[in-house]
C-alpha positions as CSV (number, residue, x, y, z in Angstrom):
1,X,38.1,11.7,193.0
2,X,37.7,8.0,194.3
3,X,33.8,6.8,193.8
4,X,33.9,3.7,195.6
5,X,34.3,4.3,199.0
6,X,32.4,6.1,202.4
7,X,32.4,9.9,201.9
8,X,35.0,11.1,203.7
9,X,35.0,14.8,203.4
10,X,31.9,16.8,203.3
11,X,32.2,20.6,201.5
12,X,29.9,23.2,203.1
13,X,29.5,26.2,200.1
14,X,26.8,29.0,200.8
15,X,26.1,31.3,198.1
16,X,23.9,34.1,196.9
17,X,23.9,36.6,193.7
18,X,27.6,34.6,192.9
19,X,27.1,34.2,189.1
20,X,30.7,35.9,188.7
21,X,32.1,33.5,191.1
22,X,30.1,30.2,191.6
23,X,31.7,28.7,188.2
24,X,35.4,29.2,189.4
25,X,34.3,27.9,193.1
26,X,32.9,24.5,192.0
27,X,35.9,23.9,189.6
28,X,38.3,24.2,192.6
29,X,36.1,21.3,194.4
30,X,36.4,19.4,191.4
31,X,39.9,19.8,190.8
32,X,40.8,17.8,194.1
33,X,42.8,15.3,193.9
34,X,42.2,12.8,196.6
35,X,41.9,8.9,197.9
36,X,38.5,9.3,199.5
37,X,35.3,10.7,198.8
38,X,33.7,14.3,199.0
39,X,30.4,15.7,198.4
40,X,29.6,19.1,197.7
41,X,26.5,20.3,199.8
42,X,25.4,23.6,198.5
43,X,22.9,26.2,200.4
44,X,21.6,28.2,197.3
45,X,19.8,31.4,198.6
46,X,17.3,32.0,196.4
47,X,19.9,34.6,193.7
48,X,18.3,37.1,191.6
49,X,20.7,36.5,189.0
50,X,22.1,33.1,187.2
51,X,24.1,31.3,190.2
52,X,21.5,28.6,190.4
53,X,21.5,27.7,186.6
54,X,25.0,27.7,186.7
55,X,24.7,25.3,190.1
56,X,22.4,22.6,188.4
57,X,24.5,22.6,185.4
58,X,27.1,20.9,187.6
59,X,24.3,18.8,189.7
60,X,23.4,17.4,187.0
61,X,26.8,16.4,185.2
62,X,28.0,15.1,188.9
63,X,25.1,14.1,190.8
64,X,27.1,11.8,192.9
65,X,29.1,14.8,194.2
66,X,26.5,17.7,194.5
67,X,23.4,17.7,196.7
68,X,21.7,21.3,196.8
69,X,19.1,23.3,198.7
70,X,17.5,25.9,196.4
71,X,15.6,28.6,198.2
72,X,12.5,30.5,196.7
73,X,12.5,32.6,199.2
74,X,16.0,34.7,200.4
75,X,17.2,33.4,204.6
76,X,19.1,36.1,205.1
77,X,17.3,38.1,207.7
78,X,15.8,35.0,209.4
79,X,18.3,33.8,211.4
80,X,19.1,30.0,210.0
81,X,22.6,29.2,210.6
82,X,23.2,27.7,207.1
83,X,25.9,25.6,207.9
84,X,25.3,24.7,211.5
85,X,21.6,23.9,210.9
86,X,21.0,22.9,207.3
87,X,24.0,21.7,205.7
88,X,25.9,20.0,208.0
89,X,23.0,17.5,209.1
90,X,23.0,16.6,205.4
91,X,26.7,16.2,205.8
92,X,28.3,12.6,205.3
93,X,31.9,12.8,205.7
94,X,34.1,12.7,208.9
95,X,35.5,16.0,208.0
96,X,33.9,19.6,206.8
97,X,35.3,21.9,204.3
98,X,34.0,25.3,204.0
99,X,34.1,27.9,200.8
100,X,31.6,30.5,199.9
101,X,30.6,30.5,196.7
102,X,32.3,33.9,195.7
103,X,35.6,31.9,196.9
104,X,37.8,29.7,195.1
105,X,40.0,26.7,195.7
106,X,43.3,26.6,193.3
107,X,45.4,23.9,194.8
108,X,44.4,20.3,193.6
109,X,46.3,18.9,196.6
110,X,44.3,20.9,199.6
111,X,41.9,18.6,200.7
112,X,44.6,15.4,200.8
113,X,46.9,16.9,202.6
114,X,44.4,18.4,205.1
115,X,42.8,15.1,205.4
116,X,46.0,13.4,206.0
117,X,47.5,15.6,208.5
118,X,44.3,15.4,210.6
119,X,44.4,11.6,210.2
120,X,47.7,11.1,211.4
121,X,46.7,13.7,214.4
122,X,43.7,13.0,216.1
123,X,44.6,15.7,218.5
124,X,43.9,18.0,215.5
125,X,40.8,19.4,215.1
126,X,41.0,22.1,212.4
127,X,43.4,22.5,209.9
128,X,44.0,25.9,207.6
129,X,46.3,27.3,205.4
130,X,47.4,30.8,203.8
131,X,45.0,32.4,201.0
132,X,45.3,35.0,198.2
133,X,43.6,38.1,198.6
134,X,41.9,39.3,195.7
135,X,39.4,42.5,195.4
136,X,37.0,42.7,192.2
137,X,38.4,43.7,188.7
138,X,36.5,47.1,189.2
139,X,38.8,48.2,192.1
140,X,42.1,47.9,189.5
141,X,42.6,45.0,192.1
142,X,45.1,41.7,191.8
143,X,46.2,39.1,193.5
144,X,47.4,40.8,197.2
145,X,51.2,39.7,197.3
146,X,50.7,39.6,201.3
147,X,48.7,36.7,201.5
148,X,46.1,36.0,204.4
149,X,47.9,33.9,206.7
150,X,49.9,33.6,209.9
151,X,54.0,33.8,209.8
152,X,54.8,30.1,209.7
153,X,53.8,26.8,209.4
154,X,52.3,24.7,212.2
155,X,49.7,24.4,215.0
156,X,48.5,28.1,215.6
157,X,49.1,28.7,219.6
158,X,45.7,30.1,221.2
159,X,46.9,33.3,221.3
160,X,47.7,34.3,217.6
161,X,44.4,33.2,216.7
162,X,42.9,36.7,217.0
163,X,45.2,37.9,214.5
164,X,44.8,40.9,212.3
165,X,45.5,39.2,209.2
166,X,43.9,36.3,209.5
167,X,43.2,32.9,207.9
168,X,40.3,32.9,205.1
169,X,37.5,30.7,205.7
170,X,38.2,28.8,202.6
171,X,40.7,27.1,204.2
172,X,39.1,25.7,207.1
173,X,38.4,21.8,207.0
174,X,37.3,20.6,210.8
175,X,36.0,16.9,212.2
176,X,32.3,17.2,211.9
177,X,31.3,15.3,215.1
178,X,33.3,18.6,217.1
179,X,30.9,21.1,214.9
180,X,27.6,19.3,215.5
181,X,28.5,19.6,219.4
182,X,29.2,23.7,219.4
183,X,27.6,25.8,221.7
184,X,25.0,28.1,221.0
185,X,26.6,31.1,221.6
186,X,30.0,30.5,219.4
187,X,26.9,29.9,216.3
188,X,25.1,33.3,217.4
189,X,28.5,35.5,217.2
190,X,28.3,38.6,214.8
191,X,30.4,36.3,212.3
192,X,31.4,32.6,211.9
193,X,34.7,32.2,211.2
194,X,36.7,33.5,214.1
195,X,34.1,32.0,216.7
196,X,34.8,28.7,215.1
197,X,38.6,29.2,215.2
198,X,38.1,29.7,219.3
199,X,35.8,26.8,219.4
200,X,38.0,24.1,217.6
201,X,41.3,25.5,219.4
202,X,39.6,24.9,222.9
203,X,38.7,20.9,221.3
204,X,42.2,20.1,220.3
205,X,44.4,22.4,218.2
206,X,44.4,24.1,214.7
207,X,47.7,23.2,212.0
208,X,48.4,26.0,209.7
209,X,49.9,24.9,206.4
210,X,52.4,27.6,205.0
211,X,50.9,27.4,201.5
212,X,48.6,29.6,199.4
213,X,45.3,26.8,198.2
214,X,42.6,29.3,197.8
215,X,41.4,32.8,197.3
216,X,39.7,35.1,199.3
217,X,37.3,37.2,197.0
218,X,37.4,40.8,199.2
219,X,34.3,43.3,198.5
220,X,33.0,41.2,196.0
221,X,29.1,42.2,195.5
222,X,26.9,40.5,198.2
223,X,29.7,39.8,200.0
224,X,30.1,40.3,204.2
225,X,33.1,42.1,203.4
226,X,31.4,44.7,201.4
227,X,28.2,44.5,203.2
228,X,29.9,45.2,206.3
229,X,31.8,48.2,204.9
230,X,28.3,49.9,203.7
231,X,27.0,49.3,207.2
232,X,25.3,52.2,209.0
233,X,26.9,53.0,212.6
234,X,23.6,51.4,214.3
235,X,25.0,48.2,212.1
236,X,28.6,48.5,213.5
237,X,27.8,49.4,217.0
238,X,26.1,46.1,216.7
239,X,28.6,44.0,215.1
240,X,31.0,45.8,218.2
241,X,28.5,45.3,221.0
242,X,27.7,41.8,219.7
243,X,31.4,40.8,219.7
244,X,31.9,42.3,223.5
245,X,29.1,39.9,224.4
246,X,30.8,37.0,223.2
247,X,34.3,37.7,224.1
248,X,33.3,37.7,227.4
249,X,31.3,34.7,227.1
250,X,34.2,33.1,225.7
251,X,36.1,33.9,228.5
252,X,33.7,32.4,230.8
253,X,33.9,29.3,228.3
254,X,37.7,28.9,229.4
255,X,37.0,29.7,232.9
256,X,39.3,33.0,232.6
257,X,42.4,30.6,231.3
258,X,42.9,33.6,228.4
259,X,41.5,36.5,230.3
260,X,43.9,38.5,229.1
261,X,43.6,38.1,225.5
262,X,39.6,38.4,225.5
263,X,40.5,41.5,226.8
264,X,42.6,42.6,223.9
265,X,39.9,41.2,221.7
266,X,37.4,43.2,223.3
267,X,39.5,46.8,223.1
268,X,40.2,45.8,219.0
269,X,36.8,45.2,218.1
270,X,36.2,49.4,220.4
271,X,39.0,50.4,218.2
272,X,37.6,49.4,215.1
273,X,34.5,51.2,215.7
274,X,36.3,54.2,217.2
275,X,38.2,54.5,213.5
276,X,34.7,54.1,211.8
277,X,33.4,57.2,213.6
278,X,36.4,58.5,212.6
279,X,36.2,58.2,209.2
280,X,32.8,58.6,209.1
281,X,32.0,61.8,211.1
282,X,34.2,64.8,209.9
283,X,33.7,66.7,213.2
284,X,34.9,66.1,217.1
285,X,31.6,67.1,218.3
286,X,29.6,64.4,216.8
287,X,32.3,61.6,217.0
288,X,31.9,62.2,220.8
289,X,28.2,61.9,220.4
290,X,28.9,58.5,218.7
291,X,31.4,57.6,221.3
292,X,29.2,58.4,224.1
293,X,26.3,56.9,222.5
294,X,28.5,53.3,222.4
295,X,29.3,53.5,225.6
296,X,25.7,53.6,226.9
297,X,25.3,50.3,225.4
298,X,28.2,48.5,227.2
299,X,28.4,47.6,231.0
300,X,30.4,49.6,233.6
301,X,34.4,48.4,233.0
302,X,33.9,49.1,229.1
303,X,31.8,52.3,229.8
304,X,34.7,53.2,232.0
305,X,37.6,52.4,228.8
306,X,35.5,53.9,226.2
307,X,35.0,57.3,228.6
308,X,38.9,57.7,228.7
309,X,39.0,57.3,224.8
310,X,37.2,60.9,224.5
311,X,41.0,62.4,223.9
312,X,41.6,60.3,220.9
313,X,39.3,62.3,218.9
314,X,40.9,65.9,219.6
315,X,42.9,65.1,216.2
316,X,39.7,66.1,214.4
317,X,39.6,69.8,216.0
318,X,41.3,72.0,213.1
319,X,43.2,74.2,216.2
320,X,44.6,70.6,217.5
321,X,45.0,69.6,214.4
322,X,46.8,72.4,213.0
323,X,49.3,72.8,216.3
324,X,50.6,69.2,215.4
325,X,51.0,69.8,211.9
326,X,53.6,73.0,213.0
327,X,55.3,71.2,215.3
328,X,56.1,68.4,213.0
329,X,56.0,69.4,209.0
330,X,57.5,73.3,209.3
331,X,58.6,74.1,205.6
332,X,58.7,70.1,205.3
333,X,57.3,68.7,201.5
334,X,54.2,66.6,203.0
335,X,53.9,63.2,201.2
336,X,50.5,61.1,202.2
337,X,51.3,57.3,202.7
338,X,47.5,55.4,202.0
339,X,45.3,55.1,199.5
340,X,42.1,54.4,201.0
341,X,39.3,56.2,203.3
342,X,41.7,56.6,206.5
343,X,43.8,58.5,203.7
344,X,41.4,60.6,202.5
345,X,40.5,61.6,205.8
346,X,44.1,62.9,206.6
347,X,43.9,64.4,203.2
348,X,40.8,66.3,203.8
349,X,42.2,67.6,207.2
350,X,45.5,68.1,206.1
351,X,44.5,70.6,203.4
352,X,42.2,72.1,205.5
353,X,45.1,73.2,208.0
354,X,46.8,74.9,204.3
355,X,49.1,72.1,203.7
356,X,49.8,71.7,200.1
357,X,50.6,67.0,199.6
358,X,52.8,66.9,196.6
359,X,52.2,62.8,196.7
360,X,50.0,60.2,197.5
361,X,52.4,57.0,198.0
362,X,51.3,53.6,197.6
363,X,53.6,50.0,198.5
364,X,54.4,48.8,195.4
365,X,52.2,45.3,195.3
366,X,49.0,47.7,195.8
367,X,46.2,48.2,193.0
368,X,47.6,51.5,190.9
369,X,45.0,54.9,191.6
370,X,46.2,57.6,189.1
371,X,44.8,60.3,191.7
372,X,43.4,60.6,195.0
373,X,41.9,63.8,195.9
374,X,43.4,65.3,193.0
375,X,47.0,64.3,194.1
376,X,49.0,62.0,191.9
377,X,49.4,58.8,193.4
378,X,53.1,56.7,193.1
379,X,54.6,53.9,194.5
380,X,56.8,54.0,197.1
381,X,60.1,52.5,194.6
382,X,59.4,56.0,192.7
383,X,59.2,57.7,195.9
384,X,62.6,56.7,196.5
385,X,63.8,57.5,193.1
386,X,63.0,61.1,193.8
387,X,66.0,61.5,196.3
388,X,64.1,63.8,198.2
389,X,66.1,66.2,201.0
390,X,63.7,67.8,203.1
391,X,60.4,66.2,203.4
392,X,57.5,64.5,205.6
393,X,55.4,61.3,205.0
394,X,52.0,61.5,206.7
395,X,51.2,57.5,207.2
396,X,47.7,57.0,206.4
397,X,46.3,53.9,206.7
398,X,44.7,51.4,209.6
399,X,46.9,49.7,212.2
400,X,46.8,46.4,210.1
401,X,49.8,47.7,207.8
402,X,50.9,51.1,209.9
403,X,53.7,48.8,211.5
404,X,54.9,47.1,208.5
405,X,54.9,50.4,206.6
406,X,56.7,52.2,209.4
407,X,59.4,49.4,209.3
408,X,59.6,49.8,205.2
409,X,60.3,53.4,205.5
410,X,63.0,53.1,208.8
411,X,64.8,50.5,206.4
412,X,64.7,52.6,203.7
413,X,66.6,55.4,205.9
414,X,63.3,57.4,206.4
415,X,63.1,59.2,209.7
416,X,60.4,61.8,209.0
417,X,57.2,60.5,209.2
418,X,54.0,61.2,211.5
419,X,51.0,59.1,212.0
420,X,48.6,60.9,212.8
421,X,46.2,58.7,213.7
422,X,48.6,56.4,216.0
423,X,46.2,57.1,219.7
424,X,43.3,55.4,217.5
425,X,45.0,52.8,215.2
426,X,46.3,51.0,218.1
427,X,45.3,49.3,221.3
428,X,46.7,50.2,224.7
């Protein structure tokens, strides 16, 4: 890194309880080979454990780089926008660049050729690129083949920015002056990262570099990921209600330019909280409850959407249940396709209706179980090996990889499959 010169990039890292993590995160920041200068600006949250030894280890060896707020008391329930309010005042450089501190850089070149491809654009003002996915060592996990990212290279059109699988935070590097300027209600969204994709796209445009630079730490401890997933349904019908809210802020923003699409955001954000309930409660009686109970908190046109989703939950009445299973699976071998909670769900219900699952099938670049609800678990290559004649595949997992398993198995010459969870995985 070049001492001599103005700062030119400022990095934003937020961390708490990241002792596993924080190490691997500052090395990527050092690794960066660039012309200009960066600081490293670091919002320490007051960790129970040794992230903040670890942090003025590296202070102190680089203090021309790192500049740190140590909390002795946690912000997390207060409110503070960490970023927004207390780091980025602090910040030097034209341009921000944001990683958590259970995150990880692992391209020396990211922050050049950001930097100079938002140079040479001025019209540019965010750039991102594709990340790893990578869940903790305890979850069997590895480096997710299917990297988080959009299909190409190149500035993102407004409407794929709501994408499913998404660009990771620790790519984003944006013009500061932009930031400072962002409304209130983009900072007070249920998270920060898509908000700020919206917000930067309506300033100028976002470039998407084709090319994996960092890692995205999934269900890490402490992490939003995993906090998220723990939540209670109070906490989700929250997260839901808040993200109505802004949507249709947002679309007041544009002055109805992507009514449309706010729309569709709207009915995913419903849908994700409709599969929740799903998974969560085992019986049609109280998912209605839930479902009734969200719509009470949402104005008349979503009260009147979420009232005509009632149907989606007949799937967890046995009798329904059971008719389907007859129409489709006869004397059929059933094979379960999913290894998480939407799978263990089917599985449960499945069994319930006297089904025997000879298999649970995995796609091959998944994290190995040996058993899921006492069914052996293979991949789908040894699936295939099997040569089976007469047979059914159950697809059981969210609507994030439902179509791109559906495709493996129609070019693989598989005809018989159900999912049975199709009405709820998708959006109208």
């Amino acid at each position: 890194m070049v001492k001599d010169d103005e700062v030119r990039v400022s990095i934003l890292c937020i961390t708490y309880n990241h002792e596993n993590y924080i190490r691997e995160t500052i090395e990527g920041f050092l690794m960066q080979k660039t012309s200009f200068r960066f600081e490293v600006l670091i919002h320490e949250d007051a960790s129970t454990d040794n992230t903040a030894k670890i942090i003025r280890e590296y202070e102190k060896k680089y203090p021309y780089i790192f500049r740190v707020i140590y909390e002795s008391e946690n912000q997390y329930d207060k409110g503070i926008e960490y970023c927004h309010d207390l780091l980025a005042p602090m910040a030097r450089g034209k341009y921000i660049a944001l990683c958590e501190g259970d995150d990880a850089w692992i391209d020396d070149k990211k922050l050049q050729m950001q930097v100079d491809y938002m140079e040479a654009h001025p019209e540019c003002s965010m750039s991102a690129h594709k990340a790893y996915l990578q869940y903790p060592a305890d979850w069997k996990g590895k480096r997710d083949s299917r990297a988080m990212g959009y299909s190409k290279e190149g500035v993102v059109k407004f409407n794929d920015l709501f994408n499913s699988w998404n660009i990771a935070t620790s790519s984003f590097v944006f013009r500061k002056d932009l930031y400072m300027l962002m409304p209130e209600f983009f900072r007070k969204a249920p998270t920060g990262d898509e908000p700020l994709k919206f917000y930067m796209a309506g300033q100028g445009n976002i470039f998407y570099f084709d090319r994996v630079m960092s890692v995205y730490n999934k269900m890490s401890p402490g992490s939003w990921s995993l906090n998220f997933e723990n939540e209670d349904y109070e906490k989700q019908k929250e997260y839901c209600t808040g993200y109505i809210s802004f949507f249709e802020q947002l679309n007041k923003y544009f002055e109805n330019k992507y009514a449309d699409l706010f729309a569709w955001c709207i009915k995913e954000r419903i849908r994700r909280l409709l599969l929740y309930i799903l998974i969560i409660y085992n019986n049609r009686e109280k998912a209605i409850e839930k479902l009734n109970d969200l719509k009470n908190a949402c104005d008349l046109k979503w009260k009147i959407y979420i009232e005509n989703k009632k149907s989606i939950f007949d799937v967890l009445d046995t009798d329904i249940l059971n008719r389907v299973l007859k129409e489709n699976v006869h004397d059929k071998e059933v094979f379960v396709y999913g290894a998480g909670t939407l799978a263990e769900r089917n599985i449960v219900q499945i069994k319930k209706c006297g089904y025997r699952i000879s298999n649970i099938i995995i796609s091959d670049n998944q994290a190995y179980k040996e058993e899921l609800c006492q069914c052996k678990v293979i991949y789908f290559s040894d699936f295939l090996k099997q040569n089976k004649k007469n047979y059914i595949i159950i697809v059981a997992v969210g609507n994030e990889f439902a179509h791109e398993i559906i495709n493996c198995l129609k070019d693989s010459g598989i005809t018989e499959y159900l999912w049975l969870y199709r009405n709820i995985c998708e959006v109208d």
